[in-house]
N, C-alpha and C positions, 0 to 999 in steps of 0.2 A: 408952420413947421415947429417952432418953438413949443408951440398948446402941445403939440405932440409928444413930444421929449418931456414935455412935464408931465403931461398924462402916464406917459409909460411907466417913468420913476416913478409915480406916485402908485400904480397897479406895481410896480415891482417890490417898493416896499412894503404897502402893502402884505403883500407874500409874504416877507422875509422875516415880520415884527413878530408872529408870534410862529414861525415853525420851526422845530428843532436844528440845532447847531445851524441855524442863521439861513437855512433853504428850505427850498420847495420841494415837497416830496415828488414824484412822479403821479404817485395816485392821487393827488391832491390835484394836481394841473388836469388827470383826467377827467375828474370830477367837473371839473369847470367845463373843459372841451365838451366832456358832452349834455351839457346844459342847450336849453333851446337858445337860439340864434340870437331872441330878439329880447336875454338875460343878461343882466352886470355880468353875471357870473360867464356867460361865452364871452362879454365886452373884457375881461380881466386874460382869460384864456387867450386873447386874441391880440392882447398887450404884451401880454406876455413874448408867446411865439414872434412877433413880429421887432419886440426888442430886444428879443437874445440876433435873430436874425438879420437888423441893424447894427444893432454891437459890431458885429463879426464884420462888416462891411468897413467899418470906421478903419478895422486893421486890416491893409492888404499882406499882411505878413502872415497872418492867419487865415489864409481861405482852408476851409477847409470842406465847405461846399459852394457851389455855382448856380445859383438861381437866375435865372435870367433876366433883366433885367425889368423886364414886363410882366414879371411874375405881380400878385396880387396877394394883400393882406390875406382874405381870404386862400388863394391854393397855399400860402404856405400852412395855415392852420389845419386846412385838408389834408395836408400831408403828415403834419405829425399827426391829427387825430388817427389817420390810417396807420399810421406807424406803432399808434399803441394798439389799435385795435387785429394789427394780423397777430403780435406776440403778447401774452399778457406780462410775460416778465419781464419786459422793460418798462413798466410801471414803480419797478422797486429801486429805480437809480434815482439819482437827483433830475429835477425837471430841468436844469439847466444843461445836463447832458443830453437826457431824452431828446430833447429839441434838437441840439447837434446834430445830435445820431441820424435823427430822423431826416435832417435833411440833408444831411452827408449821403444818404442811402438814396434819398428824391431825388438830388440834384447833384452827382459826381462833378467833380473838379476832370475835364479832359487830362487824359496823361500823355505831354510829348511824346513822339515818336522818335525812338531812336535810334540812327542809322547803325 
């Protein structure tokens, strides 16, 4: 699990060393997304989405999406790459939002019901 966490950082920074004001553009992450499967470049896409999507886990203060818990590195890349791909203009936000967005949209947080 550690190999992991280092791997991540290092595709995260990666990203961050040479793109403007210290992020990932959107287009730039789908670039990568839609590289063939068996490319550095999906292996960086696929670090990527799966490390903003750990982050968010680390805080249960921020859920802001519900993946379940048998979800898969892969569906979740599936989802954001579907999520650039039905709008094109969410390619022009940061890829660290993109990623939210997108799985904010995949996988809703249930909303209590209330009486």
């Amino acid at each position: 699990m550690r190999i992991f966490w280092f791997v991540s950082f290092l595709v995260y920074a990666s990203f961050t060393c040479g793109a403007p004001q210290g992020h990932v553009l959107g287009t730039e992450l789908k670039r990568l997304c839609n590289a063939p499967e068996s490319t550095n470049a999906y292996g960086a896409c696929l670090g990527y989405v799966v490390g903003i999507h750990d982050g968010f886990l680390l805080d249960s203060k921020a859920a802001v999406f519900c993946a379940p818990p048998e979800v898969t590195r892969l569906q979740l890349t599936d989802a954001v790459r579907a999520y650039m791909k039905d709008d094109e203009r969410v390619v022009q936000r940061s890829a660290n939002q993109l990623v939210v967005d997108a799985l904010t949209a995949t996988y809703p947080c249930a909303v209590p019901a209330t009486n």
